[in-house]
Every structure is written in C-alpha cells, then in structure tokens.
N, C-alpha and C positions, 0 to 999 in steps of 0.2 A: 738624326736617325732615332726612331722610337726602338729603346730599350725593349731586348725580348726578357718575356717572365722568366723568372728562376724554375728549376725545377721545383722547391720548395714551393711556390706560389700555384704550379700546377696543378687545376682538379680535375676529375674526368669530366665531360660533358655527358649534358643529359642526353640517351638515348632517346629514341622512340618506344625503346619496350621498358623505360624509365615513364617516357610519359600516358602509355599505354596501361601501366600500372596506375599512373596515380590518375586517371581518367577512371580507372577502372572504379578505387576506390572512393573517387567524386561522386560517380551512378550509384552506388549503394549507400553512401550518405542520403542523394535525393530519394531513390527508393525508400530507405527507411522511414524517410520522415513523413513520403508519401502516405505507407504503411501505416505509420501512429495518425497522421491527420486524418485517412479512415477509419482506423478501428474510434479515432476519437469522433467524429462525427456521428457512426455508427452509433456510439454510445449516446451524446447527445440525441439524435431523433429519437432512442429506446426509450431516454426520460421524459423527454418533450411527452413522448405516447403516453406514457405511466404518471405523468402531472395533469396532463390533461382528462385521462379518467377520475384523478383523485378528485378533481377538481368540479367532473361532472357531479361527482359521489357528495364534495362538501356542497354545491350549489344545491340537488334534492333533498340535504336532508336539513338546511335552512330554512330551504321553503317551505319543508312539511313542519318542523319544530314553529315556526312562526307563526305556521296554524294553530299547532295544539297551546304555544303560547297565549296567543289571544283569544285561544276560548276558556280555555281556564281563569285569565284574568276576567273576561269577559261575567263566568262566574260569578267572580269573588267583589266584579264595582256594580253588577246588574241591580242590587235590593238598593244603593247608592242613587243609582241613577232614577229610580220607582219612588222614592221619598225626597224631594226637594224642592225648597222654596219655589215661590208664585214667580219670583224679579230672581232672573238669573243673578244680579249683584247680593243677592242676600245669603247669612251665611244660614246653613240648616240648624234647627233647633236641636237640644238635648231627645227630646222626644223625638224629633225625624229619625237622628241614628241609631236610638234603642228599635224605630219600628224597620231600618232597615238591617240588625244585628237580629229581630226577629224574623225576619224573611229569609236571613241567611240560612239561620239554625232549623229551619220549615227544607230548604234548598236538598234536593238526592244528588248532589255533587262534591267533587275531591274539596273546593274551595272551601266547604261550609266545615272542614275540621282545619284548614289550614292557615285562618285569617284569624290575628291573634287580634286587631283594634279596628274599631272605623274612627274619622280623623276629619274633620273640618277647620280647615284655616282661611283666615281672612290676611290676603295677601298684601294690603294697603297696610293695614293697622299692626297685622299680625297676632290677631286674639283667634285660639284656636280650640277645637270642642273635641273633646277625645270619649269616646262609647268602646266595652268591652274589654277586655286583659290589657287594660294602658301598660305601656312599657315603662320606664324607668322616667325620672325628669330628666337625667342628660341624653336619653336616646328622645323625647318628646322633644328637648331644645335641637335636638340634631335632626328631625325629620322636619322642625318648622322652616329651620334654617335653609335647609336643601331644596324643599318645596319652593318654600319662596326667591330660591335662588334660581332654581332648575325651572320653573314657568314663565316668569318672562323672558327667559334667553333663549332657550330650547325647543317649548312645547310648540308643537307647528299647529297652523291652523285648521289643516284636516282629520287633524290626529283625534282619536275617539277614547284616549289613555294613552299613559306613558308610565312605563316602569323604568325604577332608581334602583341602582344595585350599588352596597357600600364598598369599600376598598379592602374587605378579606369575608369572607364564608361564614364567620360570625356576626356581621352584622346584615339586620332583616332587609328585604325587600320592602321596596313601597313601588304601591301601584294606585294612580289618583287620575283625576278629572278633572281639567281646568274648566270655569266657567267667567261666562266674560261680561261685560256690561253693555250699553246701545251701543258706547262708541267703540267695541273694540279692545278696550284693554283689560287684561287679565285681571279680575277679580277675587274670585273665590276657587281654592284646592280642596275637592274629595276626594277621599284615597283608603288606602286599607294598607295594615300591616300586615306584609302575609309570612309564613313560614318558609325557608326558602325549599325544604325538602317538595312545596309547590313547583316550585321551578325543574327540581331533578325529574319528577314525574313527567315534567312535558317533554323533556331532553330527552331522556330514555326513551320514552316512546317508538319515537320514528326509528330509532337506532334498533330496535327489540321486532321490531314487528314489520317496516319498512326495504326493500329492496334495493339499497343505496347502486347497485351495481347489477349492470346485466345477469339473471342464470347462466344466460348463453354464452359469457362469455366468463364468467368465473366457474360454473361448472359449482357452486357452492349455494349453499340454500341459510346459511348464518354468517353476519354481517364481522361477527369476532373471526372468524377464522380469513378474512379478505383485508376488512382496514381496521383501523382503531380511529377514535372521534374525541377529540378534548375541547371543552368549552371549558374559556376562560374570563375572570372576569377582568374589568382594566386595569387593574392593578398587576394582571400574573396569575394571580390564585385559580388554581382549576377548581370551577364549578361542577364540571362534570366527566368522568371518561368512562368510554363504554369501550371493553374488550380488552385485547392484552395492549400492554407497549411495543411496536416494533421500532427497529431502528428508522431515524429519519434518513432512509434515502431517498424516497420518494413522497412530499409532504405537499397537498393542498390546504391552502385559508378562506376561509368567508369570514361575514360578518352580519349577524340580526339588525344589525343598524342603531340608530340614537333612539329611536321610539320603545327599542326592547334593551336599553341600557350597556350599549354596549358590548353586548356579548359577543368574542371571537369563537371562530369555530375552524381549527385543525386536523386533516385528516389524512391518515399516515397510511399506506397501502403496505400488505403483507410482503415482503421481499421476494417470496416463493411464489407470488403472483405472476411476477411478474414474465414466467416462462409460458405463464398461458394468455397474459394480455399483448404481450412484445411475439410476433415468431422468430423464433432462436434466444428469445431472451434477451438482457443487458449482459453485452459482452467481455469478457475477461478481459483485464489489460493486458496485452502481448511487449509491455514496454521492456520489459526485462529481456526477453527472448531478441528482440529486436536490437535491442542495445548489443545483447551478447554479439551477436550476429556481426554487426558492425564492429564491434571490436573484433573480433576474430579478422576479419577481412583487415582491418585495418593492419593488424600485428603481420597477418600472411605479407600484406605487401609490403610492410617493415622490413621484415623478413627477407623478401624478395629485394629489396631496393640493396638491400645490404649485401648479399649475397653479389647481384649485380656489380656494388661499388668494389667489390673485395676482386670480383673478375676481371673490371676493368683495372684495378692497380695492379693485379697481378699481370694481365697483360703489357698493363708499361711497365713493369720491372723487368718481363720476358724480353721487351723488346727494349729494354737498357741495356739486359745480360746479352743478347746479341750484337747489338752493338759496342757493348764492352768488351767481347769476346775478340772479334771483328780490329776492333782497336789496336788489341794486345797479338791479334795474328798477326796483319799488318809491318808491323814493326820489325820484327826478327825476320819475318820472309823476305823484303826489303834489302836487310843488311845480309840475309844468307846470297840472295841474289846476285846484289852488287857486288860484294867482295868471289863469291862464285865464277862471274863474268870476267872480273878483273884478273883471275889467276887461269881461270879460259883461254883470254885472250894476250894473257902474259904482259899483263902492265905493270908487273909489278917491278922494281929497280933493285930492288936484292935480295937475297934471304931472309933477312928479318922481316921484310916487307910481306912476303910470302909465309913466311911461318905467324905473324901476327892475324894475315888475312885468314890463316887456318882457326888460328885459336877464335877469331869472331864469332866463324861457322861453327865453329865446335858449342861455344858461348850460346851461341842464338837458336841449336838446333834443339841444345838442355833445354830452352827459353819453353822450346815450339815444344817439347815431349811432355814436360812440368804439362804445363797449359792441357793438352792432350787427354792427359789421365787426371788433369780433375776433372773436365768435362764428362769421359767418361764412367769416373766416381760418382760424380752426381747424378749421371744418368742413371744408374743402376741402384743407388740409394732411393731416388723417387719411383723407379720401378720398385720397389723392395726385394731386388737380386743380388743384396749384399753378401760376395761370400768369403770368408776369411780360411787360410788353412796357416792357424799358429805350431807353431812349433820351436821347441828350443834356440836361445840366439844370445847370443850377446850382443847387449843392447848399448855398452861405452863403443864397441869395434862400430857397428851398424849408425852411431851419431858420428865418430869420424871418419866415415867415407862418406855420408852426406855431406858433413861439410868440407871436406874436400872436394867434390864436386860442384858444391855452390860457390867456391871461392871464386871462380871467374866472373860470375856474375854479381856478388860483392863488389871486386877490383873497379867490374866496370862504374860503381856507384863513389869509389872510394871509401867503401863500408869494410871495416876490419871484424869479423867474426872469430870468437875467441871460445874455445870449449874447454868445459871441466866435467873433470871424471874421478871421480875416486878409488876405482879400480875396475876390475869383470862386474860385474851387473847383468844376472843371467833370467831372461822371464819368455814364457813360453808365446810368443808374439807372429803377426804376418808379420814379415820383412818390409816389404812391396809397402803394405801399408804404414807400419810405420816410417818409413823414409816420405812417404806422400805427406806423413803429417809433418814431420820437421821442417817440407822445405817449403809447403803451405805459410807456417811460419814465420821463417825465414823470409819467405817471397814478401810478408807483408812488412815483416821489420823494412828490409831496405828500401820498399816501393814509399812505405809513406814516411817513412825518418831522415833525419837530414844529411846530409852527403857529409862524409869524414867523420861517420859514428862509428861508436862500435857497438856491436850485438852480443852477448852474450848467451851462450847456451850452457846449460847445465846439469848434471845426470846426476841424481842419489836415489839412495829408500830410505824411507818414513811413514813408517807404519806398516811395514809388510806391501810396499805400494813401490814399484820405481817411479821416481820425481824424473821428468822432463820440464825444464824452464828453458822459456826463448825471453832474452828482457832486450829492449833496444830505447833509445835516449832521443825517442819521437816526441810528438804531442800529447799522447799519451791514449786513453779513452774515458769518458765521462762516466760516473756512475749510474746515470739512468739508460745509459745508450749499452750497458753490458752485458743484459740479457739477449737486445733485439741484434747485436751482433753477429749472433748462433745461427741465426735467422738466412734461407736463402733471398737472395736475390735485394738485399737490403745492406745499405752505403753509408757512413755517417753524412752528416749534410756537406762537413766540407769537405770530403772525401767528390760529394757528386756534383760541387760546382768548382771543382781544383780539373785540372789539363791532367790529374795522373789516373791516366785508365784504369778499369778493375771490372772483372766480369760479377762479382758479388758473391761467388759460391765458395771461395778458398775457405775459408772459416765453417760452413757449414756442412763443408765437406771433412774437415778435421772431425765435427764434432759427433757425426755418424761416424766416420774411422774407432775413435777414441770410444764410444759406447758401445760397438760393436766386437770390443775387446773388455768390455766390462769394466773399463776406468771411467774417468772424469776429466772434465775438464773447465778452465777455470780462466779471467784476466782479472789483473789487480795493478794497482800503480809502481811500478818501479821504482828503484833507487831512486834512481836518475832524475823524474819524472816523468820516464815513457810508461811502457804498457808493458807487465810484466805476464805472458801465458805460459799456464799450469799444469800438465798432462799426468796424470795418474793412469798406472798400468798396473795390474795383481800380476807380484813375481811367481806366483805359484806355479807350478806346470796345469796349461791347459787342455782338454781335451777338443783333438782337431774336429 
C-alpha cells in the first residue's frame, strides 16, 4: 500500500486562477520586452538616419577640402615644376630653385607667404639642395629622411604631389614631386616646405563658406550651429576644428587619403538636430517606466498568489475545524444515544447500572454543551459581536464549581484535578465567560496529557491582577509554537497527526475571552514539564 502524505507534507495545489495569474505575468514580461526591443529599434533607425547625414556632410566636405588642398599645393610646387632639369634623373640646380623662389615671390597667391624652403633631393645618393629660410640641420636630416623614405613605398604612379604631415602640429608640412628615370624608378624629390597655417586655410574653407547639409532640411544657413568638423592628423593631434564641440552621439569619419597625408576627418551633428532630421526625434529610453511596470505587475501577482495561498490554507484549516468539530460531536452523541436506548429499552440489570448510564449522559451531554459554546464564541468573536456584561463575582467560588463540574469528565480520563485558593478573590468579571475559559483549559490539559495526571489549577493576585493558572504533566509546548497557538484553527503538528480530535478554536477562543476583559494571557513550561497557562484579570470593578 502506498503510504498517504502527512498533513505536514500537504500543499495546496495550483489552481487555475494561480496559473491565470502567472500567465498573466508571463504576457507582460513578453510585452515589455517587446516594448524595449521597439523603442530600442526605434532608436537604432533614429541614428542609423542621423549617421548617415553626418556622413553625407563628412563625404562633401572631403571632397571640397581636397580640392581647395590641391590647389593650394598646386600653388606652392607650380614655380617647382616651371624650372627643372632637361633628364627627369637629374637633380635641379642652386640656380633652378632661386629662379623658382623667384617665381613664387612674383606668384598673387596664399602659397607665396606660406612656403618657408624649396628642397631638392637625390633619392639614390641622397645629396640634397635647399633654397630660401632652410630649416634647421635636424629638421633638413628629417625631411631627407622621410622623402626618401615616403617615395619609393608610397608615392603612387598617378599622383601629381604628395603631402607629408609630421606626428604633432609643430612640425612642418612637406609637399614634393617625385621624378623618375626611363626605367621607372624613383629618382629625384622636389618639394617645399610650407607653413602649416597653409593647411588650416584650406580646411576652413569648405567649413565657412560650403553647405555641408541640406537648408531644407536643417532649416540653418551656418555650418557651427548644425555639426562641428575635426581633422586630425595620424598621430591624434587636431589639425583643425571648426565650430563648437558637441557631444559624440551622433559622429561620421572620412578620410583625405595617403596622397593628402593622411588626414581624418570627424563630424559630429548638433544633438538638437536631430528633432528636425529624425520625425519625432531620437526617442527617450522608456526602460525605467517599463521595468517599473513590470515590477508592479510582478509584486501585484505576488501579492495575489499569496493572498490566494493564505485562502486556500485557510480553507483546509476550515475544513479540518469541521471535521474536528464533527469528530468531537460524534463521540458523546453516540454514547448519549446508546446508553439513552439502553435505559429506553430497560437493559439495564440494576441500579448502579442505571445510575452509572445517567452519569454518562450527564458526562457526555457537558461534553456536547462545552463544545457548543465555544463554537458559538468563536463565531461571534470572528463576527466582532463580542459582548460581555462583568459584574462583581467571586472568582475562588466560580473556579470551584467549574471544577466540580468537570470532575466527571476527568474521572473519565483518570485525570485528578486539584484547586488552590487562597481565599475570596473578588473582580468585576462575566461569569459565562470566565467558566468558558477555565474549562477551554481544562478540556485541553486532559485531552492531550497523559491518563493518571493531575492538573492543577490555581487562583491569586499579583500585581493588582487575579492570577488564574491551569498547569497539567503533558508534553508540554515548544517555545516557538507559543505565539502560533493563540492562533485559530491552527494544531501543533503532533497534535494533527495523533487519533485525538480537536476543533483548533479552544485556545483562541480563551484568548479573545481573556482580552475582552482587559487581562492577558500567557503559556510557559510547568513544573512538571507540561504546559503551564497564565490568565490575568484586573480585580478592579469594571464598568458593565
């Protein structure tokens, strides 16, 4: 036979509005995320749009800088190219460069204040001829060096000039002319050393005077107030910026290429643009909103689940207390019955037989009344129709005819209950309900303590307080289980897996009594061992 679970081991099962809930919350997971992957999309096409302008913007103004670049070199190698040897291998004379440093100086161009040397080197040998503000000897070894270095690797065969840009803003420009022999290979470098403030001038240009970006679509007629433009040289060093810094959100790159040295070109679009390039703009992130959201929903149906599980335990406590209840009828109706029937039908064989059958009924029908009015105590406590009317009593007289009346049902346990009093003990009390609390009690000493105990009950003041104690030589009760005991419709565990019935509400029923007279009340270890309960009552006269 396959063992049934314990109660202990019982959980509720999931309902359908358990899993209607968390269905629920599954769909708003996916909705959110849905949520974020659009708005994140959203966002993505926004910049895609706003890279691709920028990108228009860095492509036109390469292509125009490229221009103004190579007319200005064009400039500054043109009197270069007008004086040179007969045999392209030959290198130009002292005389050819004074007469093309004359030509310059004749020249109505930006070149002609900006070209500090003319420069011929012989690339084989490397014997080189310097005309006009020669530079120093280590920047002369350093431009031979380059040249010679930069022309057979670099210079391409259609190239008409090639400009050399150093590794930071203080060091010059050089812009030269390879010249080759029958067969082909690189020979002779003319070049010039220019000023680089030549270079800023060409940069600016297109940026100052050029349309990098639709009107029609910026709605602006000046290039600072839409993007900003940084040329750089290879090292990192800005060569140039035109307009303010904006933040890099939206940033296009080009590049002048190897024949103009390298030069990057950066262009950063105004952030405020970007409401009239983008319709609606780049969108706000909603991720915080969204998250809330999801949280919320998440905690509600936390919320909900919990609320759920706390209904469904409460309904199997409901349906324990009925069936504990049920139990505990049962039993005394049974024995009121049978011994009822038996003196009905006169089977009984003599008078003791007959008088003991009385005393059962008598026994069983306390059982049935007990039982009765804590049912309907607690009913009326969970209504909140509690209503007491105290009045003066003596409280030693009212614990000895309780327990005189419970003595039969003792006897039946073999439980000897024993009372102490110390004398009148007078406090302003319901009657009704304190005898409900003593025999509440009482009912549980004998029900769970062992047969041939004895109980004690006992009456003082302390504190201006009458003391009622019930102590009995049970199992006692556990210190973490002694709050949850107060508690209705709640059992210790081996209370709910032991054969001895209990509707769960005696105790809970004391402890609204007990507060509804404005004491306390209390459980602690006994002497003994068992369980020792505490009732506190203000002796004062109370008002009914």
């Amino acid at each position: 036979m396959v063992p049934l679970p314990s109660p202990r081991d019982r959980r509720p099962p999931v309902t359908p509005v358990m899993a209607l809930l968390l269905a629920t919350l599954g769909l708003t997971g996916v909705l959110t995320y849905q949520a974020v992957d659009a708005a994140a999309s959203h966002r993505r096409t926004a910049e895609r749009a706003l890279r691709d302008h920028a990108t228009f913007a860095a492509w036109v103004y390469t292509r125009r800088t490229r221009e103004e670049i190579r007319w200005s070199l064009f400039s500054a190698l043109k009197p270069l190219a007008q004086h040179t040897p007969e045999k392209p291998d030959a290198l130009p004379t002292a005389q050819q460069l004074e007469n093309s440093i004359r030509a310059l100086s004749e020249c109505d161009c930006p070149a002609a204040k900006l070209v500090h040397a003319y420069f011929a080197i012989d690339l084989k040998h490397g014997h080189a001829i310097w005309r006009g503000k020669k530079p120093d000897q280590p920047t002369q070894l350093w431009v031979s060096d380059t040249v010679r270095a930069h022309g057979p690797a670099l210079y391409g065969a259609r190239w008409d000039f090639a400009l050399i840009l150093g590794t930071a803003r203080a060091t010059p420009a050089i812009a030269y002319i390879l010249r080759r022999d029958v067969k082909g290979e690189p020979r002779v470098a003319a070049g010039a050393v220019l000023d680089t403030a030549l270079l800023s001038q060409a940069l600016d240009s297109p940026y100052q005077n050029l349309e990098l970006l639709p009107s029609t679509l910026t709605g602006e007629t000046s290039n600072a107030s839409v993007l900003h433009v940084a040329v750089t040289l290879p090292s990192g060093d800005v060569l140039y910026s035109g307009g303010n810094p904006y933040p890099e959100t939206v940033t296009a790159s080009d590049t002048l290429g190897v024949q103009l040295g390298h030069l990057s070109v950066d262009v950063t679009l105004n952030p405020g643009l970007a409401q009239r390039l983008v319709i609606g703009g780049l969108p706000r992130s909603r991720m915080p909103l969204l998250l809330g959201l999801l949280g919320l929903t998440a905690g509600l149906v936390a919320v909900t689940l919990r609320q759920l599980r706390k209904e469904q335990e409460l309904t199997r406590l409901r349906s324990d207390f009925v069936s504990g209840v049920s139990h505990e009828l049962r039993t005394p109706l049974a024995q009121v019955r049978m011994f009822t029937e038996t003196l009905a039908l006169e089977r009984v064989r003599s008078p003791d037989e007959a008088r003991r059958a009385l005393d059962i009924i008598l026994r069983e029908s306390e059982r049935l009344s007990h039982l009765v009015d804590n049912v309907l105590q607690f009913s009326r406590a969970e209504r909140g129709t509690v209503r007491l009317a105290p009045e003066p009593a003596r409280l030693d007289a009212l614990l000895k005819d309780v327990v005189d009346c419970f003595q039969p049902l003792a006897e039946a346990r073999q439980v000897t209950v024993r009372l102490s009093s110390p004398g009148a003990i007078t406090a302003a009390v319901d009657g009704a309900a304190v005898r409900q609390i003593v025999l509440n009690l009482l009912d549980n000493a004998v029900k769970y303590g062992p047969s041939g105990q004895s109980v004690y009950v006992n009456l003082g003041v302390e504190n201006g307080s009458a003391v009622i104690t019930v102590e009995d030589q049970g199992p006692g009760i556990p210190a973490g289980a002694r709050e949850k005991v107060w508690q209705p419709y709640w059992r210790l565990p081996r209370e709910r897996e032991s054969a001895v019935g209990g509707s769960g509400i005696g105790l809970a029923v004391v402890k609204e009594l007990v507060t509804a007279h404005g004491g306390s009340v209390s459980v602690t270890d006994g002497a003994a061992g068992g369980a020792r309960f505490e009732v506190r009552l203000p002796t004062a006269p109370a008002t009914a």
